[in-house]
C-alpha positions as CSV (number, residue, x, y, z in Angstrom):
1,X,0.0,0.0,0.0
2,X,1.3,3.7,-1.4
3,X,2.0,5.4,1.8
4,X,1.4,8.8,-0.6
5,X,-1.8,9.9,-0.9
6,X,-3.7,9.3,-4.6
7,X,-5.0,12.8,-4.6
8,X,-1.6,14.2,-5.4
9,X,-0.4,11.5,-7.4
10,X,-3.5,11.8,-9.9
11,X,-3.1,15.9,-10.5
12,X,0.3,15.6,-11.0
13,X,-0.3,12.1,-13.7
14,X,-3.3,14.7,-15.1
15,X,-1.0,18.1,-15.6
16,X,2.0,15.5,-17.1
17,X,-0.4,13.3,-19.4
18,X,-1.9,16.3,-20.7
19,X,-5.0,16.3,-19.4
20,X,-5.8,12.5,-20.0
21,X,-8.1,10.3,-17.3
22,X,-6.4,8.0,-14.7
23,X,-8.0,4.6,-14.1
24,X,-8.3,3.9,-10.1
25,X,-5.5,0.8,-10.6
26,X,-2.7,2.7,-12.4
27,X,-3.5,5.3,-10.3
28,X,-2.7,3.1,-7.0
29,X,0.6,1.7,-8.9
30,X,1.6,5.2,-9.2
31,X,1.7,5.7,-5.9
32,X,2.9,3.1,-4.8
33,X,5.7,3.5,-7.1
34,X,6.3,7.1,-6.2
35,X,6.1,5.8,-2.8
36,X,9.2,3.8,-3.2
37,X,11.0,6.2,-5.1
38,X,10.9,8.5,-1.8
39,X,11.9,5.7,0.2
40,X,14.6,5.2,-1.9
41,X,15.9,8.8,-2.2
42,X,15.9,9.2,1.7
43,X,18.4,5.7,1.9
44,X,20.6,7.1,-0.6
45,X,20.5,10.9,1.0
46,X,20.8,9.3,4.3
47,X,24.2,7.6,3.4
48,X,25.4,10.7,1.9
49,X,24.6,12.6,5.3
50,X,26.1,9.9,7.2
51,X,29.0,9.9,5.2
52,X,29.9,13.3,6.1
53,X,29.2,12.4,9.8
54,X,25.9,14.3,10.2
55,X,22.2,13.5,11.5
56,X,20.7,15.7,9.1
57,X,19.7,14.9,5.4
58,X,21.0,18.2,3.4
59,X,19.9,19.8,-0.2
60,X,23.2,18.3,-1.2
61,X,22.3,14.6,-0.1
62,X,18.9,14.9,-1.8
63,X,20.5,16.1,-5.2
64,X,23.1,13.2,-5.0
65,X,21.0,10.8,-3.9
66,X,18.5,11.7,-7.1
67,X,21.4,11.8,-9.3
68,X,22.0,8.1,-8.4
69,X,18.4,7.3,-8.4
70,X,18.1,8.6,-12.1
71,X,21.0,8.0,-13.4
C-alpha cells in the first residue's frame, strides 16, 4: 500500500499526461511506485549525510541521492 496519498499522485499524472483520465489501478501503482522512489531517495540521502558524519539529510544529499536514483 502507497503510503502517498492518490490525490496528489493523480493531479500531478493529469498536468503531465496532458489532461488525460487515470483509471483507479494505475492510479494506485503510481503511488505506490512514487512511494518507493521517496523511500529510496531518503536511503541514498541518508548515506550521503552519514557519510559526512551528520544526523541531518541536506539539499546536497537529496540532489546526489537523485542523481543516483536517475542515473
Amino acid at each position: 500500500m502507497a503510503e502517498i496519498p492518490n490525490a496528489p499522485v493523480k493531479r500531478l499524472m493529469i498536468e503531465g499526461s496532458g489532461g488525460l483520465r487515470v483509471s483507479g489501478s494505475s492510479l494506485d501503482l503510481a503511488a505506490e511506485r512514487v512511494s518507493n522512489i521517496v523511500r529510496q531517495l531518503g536511503q541514498a540521502a541518508a548515506s550521503y549525510a552519514a557519510a559526512d558524519g551528520r544526523k541531518t539529510i541536506k539539499d546536497e544529499d537529496v540532489n546526489k541521492a537523485w542523481s543516483e536514483i536517475v542515473a
